[in-house]
NUTOR-583144 format. One record per residue (C-alpha): residue in three letters; z, x, y. Coordinates in nm, 3 decimals. Example, Ala and Ser with C-alpha at 12.3 -4.5 7.8 and 13.67 -1.06 7.14 Angstrom:
<atoms>
   aa        w        u        v
  ALA    0.780    1.230   -0.450
  SER    0.714    1.367   -0.106
</atoms>
This chain:
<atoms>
   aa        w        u        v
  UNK    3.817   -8.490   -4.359
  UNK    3.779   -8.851   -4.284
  UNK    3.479   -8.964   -4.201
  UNK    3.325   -9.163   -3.885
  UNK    3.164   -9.437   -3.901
  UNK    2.979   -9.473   -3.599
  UNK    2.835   -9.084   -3.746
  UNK    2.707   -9.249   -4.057
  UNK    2.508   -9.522   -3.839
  UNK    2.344   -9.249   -3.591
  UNK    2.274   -9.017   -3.939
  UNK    2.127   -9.320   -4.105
  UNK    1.944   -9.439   -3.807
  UNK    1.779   -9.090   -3.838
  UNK    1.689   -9.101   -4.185
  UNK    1.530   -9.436   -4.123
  UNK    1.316   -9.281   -3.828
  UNK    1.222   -8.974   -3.953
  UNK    1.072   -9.208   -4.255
  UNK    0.895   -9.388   -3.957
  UNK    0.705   -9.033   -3.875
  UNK    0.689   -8.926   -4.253
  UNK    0.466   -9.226   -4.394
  UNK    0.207   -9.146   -4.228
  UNK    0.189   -8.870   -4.371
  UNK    0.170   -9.050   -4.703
  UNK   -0.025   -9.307   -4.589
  UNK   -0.286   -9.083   -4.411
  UNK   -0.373   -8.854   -4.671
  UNK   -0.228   -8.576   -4.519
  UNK   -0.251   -8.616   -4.173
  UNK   -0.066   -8.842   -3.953
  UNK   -0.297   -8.895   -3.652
  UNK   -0.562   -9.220   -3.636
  UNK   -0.916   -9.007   -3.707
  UNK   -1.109   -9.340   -3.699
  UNK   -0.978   -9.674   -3.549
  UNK   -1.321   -9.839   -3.578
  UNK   -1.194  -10.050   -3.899
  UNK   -0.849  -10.154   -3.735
  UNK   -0.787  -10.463   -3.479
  UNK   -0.689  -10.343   -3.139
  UNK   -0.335  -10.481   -3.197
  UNK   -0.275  -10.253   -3.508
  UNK   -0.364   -9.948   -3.270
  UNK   -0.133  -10.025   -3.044
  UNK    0.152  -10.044   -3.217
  UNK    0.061   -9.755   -3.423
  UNK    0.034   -9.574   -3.116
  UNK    0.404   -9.757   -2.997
  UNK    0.559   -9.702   -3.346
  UNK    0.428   -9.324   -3.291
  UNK    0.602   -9.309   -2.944
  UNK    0.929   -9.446   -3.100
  UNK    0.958   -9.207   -3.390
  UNK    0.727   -8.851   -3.399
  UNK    1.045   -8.588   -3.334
  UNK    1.233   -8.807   -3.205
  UNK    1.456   -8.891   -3.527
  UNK    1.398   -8.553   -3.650
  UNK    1.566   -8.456   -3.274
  UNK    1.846   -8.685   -3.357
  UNK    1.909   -8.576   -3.739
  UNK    1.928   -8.234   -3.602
  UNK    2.186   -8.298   -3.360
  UNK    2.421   -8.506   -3.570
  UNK    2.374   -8.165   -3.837
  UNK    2.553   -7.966   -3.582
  UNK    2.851   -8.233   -3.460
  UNK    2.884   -8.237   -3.834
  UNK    2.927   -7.874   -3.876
  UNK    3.152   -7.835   -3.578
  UNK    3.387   -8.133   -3.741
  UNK    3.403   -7.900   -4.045
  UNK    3.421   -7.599   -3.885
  UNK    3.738   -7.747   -3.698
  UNK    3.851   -7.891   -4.033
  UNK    3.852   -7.475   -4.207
  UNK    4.017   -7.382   -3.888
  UNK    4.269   -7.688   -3.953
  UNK    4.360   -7.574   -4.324
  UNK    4.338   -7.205   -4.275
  UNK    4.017   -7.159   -4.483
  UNK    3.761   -6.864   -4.421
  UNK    3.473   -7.066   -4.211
  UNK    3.180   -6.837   -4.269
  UNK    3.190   -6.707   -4.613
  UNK    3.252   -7.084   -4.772
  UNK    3.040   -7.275   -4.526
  UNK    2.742   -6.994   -4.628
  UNK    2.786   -7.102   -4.997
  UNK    2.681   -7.465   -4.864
  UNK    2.404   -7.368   -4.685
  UNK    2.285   -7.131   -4.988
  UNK    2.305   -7.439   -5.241
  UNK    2.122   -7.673   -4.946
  UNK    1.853   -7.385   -4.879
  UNK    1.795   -7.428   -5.274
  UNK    1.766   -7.790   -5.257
  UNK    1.534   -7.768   -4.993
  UNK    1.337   -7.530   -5.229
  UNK    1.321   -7.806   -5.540
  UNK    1.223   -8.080   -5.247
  UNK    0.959   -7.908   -5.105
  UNK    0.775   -7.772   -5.442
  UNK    0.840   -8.127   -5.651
  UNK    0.837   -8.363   -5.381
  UNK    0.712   -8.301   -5.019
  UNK    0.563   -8.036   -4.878
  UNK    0.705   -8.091   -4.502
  UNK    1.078   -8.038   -4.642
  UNK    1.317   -7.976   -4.361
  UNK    1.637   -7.888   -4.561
  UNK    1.512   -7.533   -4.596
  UNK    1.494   -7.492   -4.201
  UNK    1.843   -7.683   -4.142
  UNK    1.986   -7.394   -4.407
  UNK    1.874   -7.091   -4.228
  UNK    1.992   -7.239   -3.885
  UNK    2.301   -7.348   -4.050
  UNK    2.372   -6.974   -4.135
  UNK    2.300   -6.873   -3.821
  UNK    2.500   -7.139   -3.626
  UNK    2.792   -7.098   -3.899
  UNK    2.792   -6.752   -3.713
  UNK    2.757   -6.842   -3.380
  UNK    2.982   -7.092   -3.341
  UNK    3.294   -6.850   -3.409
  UNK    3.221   -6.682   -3.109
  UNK    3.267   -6.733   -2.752
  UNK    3.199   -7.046   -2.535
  UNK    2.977   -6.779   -2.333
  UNK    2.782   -6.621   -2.588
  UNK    2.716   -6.950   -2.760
  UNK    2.532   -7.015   -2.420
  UNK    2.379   -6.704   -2.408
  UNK    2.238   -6.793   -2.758
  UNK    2.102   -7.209   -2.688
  UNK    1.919   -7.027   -2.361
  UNK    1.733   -6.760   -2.597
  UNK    1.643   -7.034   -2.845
  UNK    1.558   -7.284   -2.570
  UNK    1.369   -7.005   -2.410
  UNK    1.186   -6.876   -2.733
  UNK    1.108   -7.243   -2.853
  UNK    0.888   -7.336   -2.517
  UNK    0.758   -7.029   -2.502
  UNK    0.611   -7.060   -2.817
  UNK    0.531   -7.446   -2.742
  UNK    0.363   -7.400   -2.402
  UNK    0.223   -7.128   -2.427
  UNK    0.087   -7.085   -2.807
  UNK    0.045   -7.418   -2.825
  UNK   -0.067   -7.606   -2.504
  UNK   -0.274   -7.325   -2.363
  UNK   -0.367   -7.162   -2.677
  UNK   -0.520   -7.529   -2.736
  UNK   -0.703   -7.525   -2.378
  UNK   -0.859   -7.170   -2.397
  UNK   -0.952   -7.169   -2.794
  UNK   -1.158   -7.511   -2.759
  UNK   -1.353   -7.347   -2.456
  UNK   -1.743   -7.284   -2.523
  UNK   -1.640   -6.909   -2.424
  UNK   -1.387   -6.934   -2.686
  UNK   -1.615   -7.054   -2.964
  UNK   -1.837   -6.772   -2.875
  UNK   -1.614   -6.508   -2.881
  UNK   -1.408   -6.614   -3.159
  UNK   -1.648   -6.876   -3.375
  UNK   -1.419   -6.797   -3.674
  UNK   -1.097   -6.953   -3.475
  UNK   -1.011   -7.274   -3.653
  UNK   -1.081   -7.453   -3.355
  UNK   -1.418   -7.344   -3.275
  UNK   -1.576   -7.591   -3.487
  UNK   -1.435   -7.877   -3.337
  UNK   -1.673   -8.119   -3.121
  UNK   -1.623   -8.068   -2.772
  UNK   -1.604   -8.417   -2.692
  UNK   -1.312   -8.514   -2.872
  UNK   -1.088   -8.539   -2.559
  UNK   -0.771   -8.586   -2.809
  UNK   -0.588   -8.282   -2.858
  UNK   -0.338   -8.442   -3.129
  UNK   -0.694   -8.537   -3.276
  UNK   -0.833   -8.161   -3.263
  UNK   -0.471   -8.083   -3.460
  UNK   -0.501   -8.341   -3.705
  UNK   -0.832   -8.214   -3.794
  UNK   -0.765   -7.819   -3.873
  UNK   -0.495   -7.956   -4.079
  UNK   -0.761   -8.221   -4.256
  UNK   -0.972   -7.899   -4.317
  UNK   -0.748   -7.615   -4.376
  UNK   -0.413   -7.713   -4.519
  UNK   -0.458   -8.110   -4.678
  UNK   -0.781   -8.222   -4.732
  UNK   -0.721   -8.352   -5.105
  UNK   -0.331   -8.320   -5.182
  UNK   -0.354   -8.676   -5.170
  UNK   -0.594   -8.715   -5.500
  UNK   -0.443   -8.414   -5.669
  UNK   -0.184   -8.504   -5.979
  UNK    0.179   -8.412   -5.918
  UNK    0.172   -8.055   -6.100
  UNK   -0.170   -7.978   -5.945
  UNK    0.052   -8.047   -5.600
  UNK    0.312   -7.845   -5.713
  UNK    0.041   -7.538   -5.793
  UNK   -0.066   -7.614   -5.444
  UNK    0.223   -7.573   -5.285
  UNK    0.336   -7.289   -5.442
  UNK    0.008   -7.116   -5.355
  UNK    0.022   -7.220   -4.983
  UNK    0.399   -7.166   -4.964
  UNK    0.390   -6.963   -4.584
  UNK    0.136   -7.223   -4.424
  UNK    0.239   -7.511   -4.566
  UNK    0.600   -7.349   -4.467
  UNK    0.495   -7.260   -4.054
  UNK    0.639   -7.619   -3.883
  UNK    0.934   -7.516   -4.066
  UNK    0.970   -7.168   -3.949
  UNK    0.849   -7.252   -3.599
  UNK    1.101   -7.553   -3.571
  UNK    1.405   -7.289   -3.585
  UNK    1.470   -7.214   -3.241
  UNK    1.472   -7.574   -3.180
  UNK    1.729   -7.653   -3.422
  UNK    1.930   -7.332   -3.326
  UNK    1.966   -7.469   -2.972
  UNK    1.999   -7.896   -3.083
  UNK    2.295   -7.736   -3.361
  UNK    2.418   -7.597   -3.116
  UNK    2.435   -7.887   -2.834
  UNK    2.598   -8.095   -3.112
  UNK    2.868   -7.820   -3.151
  UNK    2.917   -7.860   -2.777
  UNK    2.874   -8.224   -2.730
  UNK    3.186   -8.252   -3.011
  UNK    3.423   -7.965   -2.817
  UNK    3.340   -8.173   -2.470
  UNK    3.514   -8.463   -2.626
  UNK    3.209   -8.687   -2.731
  UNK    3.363   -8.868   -3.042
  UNK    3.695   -8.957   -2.840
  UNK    3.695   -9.341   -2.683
  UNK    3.911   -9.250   -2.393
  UNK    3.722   -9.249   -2.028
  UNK    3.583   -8.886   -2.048
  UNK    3.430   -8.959   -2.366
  UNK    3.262   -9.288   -2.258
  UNK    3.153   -9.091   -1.955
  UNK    2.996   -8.813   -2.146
  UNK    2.848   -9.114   -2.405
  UNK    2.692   -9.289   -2.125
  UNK    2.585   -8.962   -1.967
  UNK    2.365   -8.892   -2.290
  UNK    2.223   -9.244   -2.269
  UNK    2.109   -9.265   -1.859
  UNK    1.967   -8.864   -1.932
  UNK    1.840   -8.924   -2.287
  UNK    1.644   -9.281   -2.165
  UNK    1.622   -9.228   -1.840
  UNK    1.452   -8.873   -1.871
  UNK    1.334   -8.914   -2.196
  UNK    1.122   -9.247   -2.173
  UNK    0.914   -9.136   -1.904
  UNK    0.861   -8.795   -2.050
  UNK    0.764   -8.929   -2.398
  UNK    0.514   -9.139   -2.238
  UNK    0.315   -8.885   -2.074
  UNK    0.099   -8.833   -2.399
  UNK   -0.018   -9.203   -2.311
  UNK   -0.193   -9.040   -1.989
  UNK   -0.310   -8.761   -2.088
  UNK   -0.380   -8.607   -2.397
  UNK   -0.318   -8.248   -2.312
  UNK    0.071   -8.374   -2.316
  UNK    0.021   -8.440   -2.652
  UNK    0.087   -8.076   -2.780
  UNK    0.427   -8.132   -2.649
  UNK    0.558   -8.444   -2.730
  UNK    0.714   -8.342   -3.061
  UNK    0.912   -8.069   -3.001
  UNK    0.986   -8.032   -2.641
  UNK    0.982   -8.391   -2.508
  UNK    1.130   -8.568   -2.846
  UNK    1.465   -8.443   -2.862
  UNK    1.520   -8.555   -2.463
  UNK    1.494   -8.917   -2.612
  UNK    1.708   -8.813   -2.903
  UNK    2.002   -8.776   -2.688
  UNK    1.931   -9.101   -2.549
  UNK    1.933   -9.246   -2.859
  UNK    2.264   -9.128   -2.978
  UNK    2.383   -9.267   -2.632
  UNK    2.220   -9.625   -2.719
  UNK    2.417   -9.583   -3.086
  UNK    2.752   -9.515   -2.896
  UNK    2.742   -9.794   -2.685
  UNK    2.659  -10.062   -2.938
  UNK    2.956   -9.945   -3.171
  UNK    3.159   -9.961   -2.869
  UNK    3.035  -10.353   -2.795
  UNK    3.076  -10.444   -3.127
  UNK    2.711  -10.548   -3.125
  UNK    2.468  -10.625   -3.449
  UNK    2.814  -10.517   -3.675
  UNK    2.644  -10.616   -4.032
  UNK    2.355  -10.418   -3.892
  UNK    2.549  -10.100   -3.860
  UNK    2.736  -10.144   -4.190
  UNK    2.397  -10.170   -4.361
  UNK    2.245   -9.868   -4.162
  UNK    2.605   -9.671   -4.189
  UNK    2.553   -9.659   -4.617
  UNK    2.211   -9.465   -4.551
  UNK    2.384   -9.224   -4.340
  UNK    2.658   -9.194   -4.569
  UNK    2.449   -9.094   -4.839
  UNK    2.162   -8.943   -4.625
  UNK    2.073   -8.642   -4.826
  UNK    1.956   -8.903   -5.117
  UNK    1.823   -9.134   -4.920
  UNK    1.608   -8.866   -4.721
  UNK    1.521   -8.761   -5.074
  UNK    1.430   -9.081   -5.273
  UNK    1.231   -9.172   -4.970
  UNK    0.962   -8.914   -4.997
  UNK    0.953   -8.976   -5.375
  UNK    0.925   -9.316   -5.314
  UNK    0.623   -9.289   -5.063
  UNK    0.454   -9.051   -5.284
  UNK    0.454   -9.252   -5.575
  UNK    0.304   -9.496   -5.342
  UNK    0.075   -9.318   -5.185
  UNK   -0.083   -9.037   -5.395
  UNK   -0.274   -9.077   -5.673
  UNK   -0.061   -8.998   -5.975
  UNK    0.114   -9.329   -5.858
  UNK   -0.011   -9.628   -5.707
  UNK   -0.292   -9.428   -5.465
  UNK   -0.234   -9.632   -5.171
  UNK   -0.370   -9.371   -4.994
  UNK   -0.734   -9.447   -5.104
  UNK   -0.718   -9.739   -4.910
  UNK   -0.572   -9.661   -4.597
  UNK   -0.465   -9.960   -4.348
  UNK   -0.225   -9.913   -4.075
  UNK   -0.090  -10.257   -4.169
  UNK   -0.011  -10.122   -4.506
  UNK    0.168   -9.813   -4.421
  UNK    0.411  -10.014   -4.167
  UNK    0.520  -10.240   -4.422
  UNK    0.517   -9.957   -4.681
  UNK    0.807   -9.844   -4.437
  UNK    0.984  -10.142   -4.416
  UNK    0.993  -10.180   -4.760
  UNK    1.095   -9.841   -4.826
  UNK    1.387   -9.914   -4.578
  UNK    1.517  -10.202   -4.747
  UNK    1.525  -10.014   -5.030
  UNK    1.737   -9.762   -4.910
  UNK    1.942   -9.951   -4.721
  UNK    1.994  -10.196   -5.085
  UNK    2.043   -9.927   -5.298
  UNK    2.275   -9.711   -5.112
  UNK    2.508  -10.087   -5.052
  UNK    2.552  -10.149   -5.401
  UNK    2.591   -9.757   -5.498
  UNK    2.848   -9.721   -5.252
  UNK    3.063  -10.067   -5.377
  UNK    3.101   -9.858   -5.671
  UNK    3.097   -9.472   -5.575
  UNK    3.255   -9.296   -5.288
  UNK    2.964   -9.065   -5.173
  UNK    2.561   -9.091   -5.314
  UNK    2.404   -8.866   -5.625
  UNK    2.271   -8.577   -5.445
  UNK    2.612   -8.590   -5.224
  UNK    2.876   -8.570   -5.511
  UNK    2.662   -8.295   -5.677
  UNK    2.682   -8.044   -5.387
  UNK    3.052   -8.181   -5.271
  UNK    3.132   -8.030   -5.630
  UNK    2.901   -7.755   -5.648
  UNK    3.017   -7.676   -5.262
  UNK    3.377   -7.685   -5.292
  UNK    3.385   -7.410   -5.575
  UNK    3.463   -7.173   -5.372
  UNK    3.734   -7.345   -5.173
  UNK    3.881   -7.420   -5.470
  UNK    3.918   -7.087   -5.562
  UNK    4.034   -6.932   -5.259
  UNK    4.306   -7.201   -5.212
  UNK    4.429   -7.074   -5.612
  UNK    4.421   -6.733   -5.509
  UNK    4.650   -6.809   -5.222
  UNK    4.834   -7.011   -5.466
</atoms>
């Protein structure tokens, strides 16, 4: 299947963003809201708080998407060459779930590849069905997702942080929370501080490991609450692939533009509600985000189309191609920075720092996977599960042989 270029730049323009949310992670010690500002300039606030607006779910949004207009491209590839779609294409997902496994216990602990292989076994499923009931399924997810999200989360957060709350239910992880902190993402960033990462930060690597293994299912919950979300943005990429979004005749531009006007236009404003008022805050990861995803794949179409910053896109098109390593060496790279069985950055925590931690990071990436490419057709982590994946396409095509 030959691949697209102006793919590999959106992919890679995801990897690079979802970095942008990810070190602060690092850099924070576990959490990746500002607790105390009193030792930072105004200036570094701001565009902490800009950088935040950018990036938090909105590259994750993206990556998600591009998953499914990659799986529809192989799904109409099997159909092409008379392969068996679900029973192959669940041996990919099976080795990616167990990659996802080895990531999150060795490396990070807010892995994502284990979520994208469960929806990817659902979708795989989905997707051979009808245009109808592949409707009928993005409206339950949709509809399961902001349940969950407005109601679990944005009012859960408004009644449990009540004084009734705290004395009805003083054991709720929110009741010990001062009543004056008028930041919700703040309230958040503190149960995690005191319930989930308080010291992975200072722990060595195996005692991280231990700890993750020990707190698999919470340290695991983003993961399993992000499914429905992915279910329905897989499935929008299927669709946004089958409504002719790759072809550069006139309905294809149309629809390309259409995702940019909605995605910005929609997607800007909503984003920025968090600025007003914190109670918006609850939502701006994983309801609002992904509206500004599509309006970022829009932006990505249109400058490939212009012929705009071309060296740029080349550069940023190598990540994507080998996005699976970068998205891997780039949370070994930030914990080695970061924690304390490497450099302990962490211990000193500057918002100054962690930006240009990013940056550097992203040079990195974008270095390494130039000059592995001039010599290799697809990245380390790529060529091992191209091989270990194609085993059994390999051995249906000799049995029909």
């Amino acid at each position: 299947m030959e691949r697209i270029k102006l793919l590999d730049v959106a992919r890679g323009l995801a990897i690079i963003g979802t970095l942008g949310t990810n070190i602060w992670i690092f850099g924070s010690a576990g959490y990746s809201v500002d607790l105390d500002e009193t030792d930072i300039s105004r200036i570094g606030s701001y565009i902490s708080k800009f950088s935040d607006y950018l990036t938090n779910g909105k590259f994750l949004g993206l990556l998600t998407i591009m998953f499914g207009i990659g799986m529809q491209l192989k799904y109409a590839s099997f159909q092409n060459r008379g392969l068996p779609w679900f029973k192959l294409y669940l041996w990919s997902m099976i080795l990616l779930f167990l990659d996802g496994v080895l990531h999150f216990i060795f490396v990070f602990e807010f892995d994502v590849l284990m979520s994208y292989s469960l929806t990817g076994i659902l979708v795989a499923f989905i997707i051979q069905r009808s245009e109808r009931v592949m409707k009928i399924c993005m409206f339950i997810a949709a509809s399961i997702h902001l349940f969950h999200q407005v109601v679990e989360g944005f009012l859960m957060d408004k009644i449990m942080t009540t004084q009734l709350a705290r004395t009805l239910f003083p054991n709720n992880p929110y009741a010990n929370i001062s009543a004056n902190r008028s930041s919700i993402a703040e309230q958040a960033a503190l149960v995690r501080q005191e319930n989930q990462l308080l010291e992975i930060a200072g722990f060595s690597w195996w005692e991280q490991v231990v700890y993750r293994l020990e707190h698999f299912w919470v340290l695991r919950s983003e993961a399993i609450m992000i499914l429905p979300m992915n279910v329905f943005l897989f499935l929008l990429g299927v669709f946004l692939v089958r409504k002719g979004l790759l072809k550069m005749d006139e309905h294809g531009i149309r629809l390309q533009n259409r995702l940019l006007w909605i995605g910005l236009g929609i997607g800007i404003p909503l984003n920025a509600l968090s600025f007003f008022s914190t109670q918006f805050v609850v939502l701006d990861r994983y309801v609002f985000a992904p509206v500004l995803s599509l309006g970022y794949l829009g932006l990505v179409f249109l400058i490939a189309r212009h012929q705009k910053f071309v060296k740029t896109q080349h550069y940023i098109s190598n990540v994507g191609k080998m996005a699976l390593t970068c998205y891997i060496a780039q949370n070994i790279i930030a914990s080695f920075l970061f924690y304390n069985w490497g450099l302990g950055l962490s211990n000193h925590y500057s918002q100054p720092l962690i930006h240009a931690s990013w940056l550097g990071i992203t040079l990195f990436m974008i270095v390494f996977s130039t000059l592995w490419l001039r010599k290799y057709k697809q990245g380390p982590v790529e060529t091992i599960w191209r091989k270990l994946g194609n085993i059994p396409v390999k051995r249906h095509l000799q049995k029909l042989t």
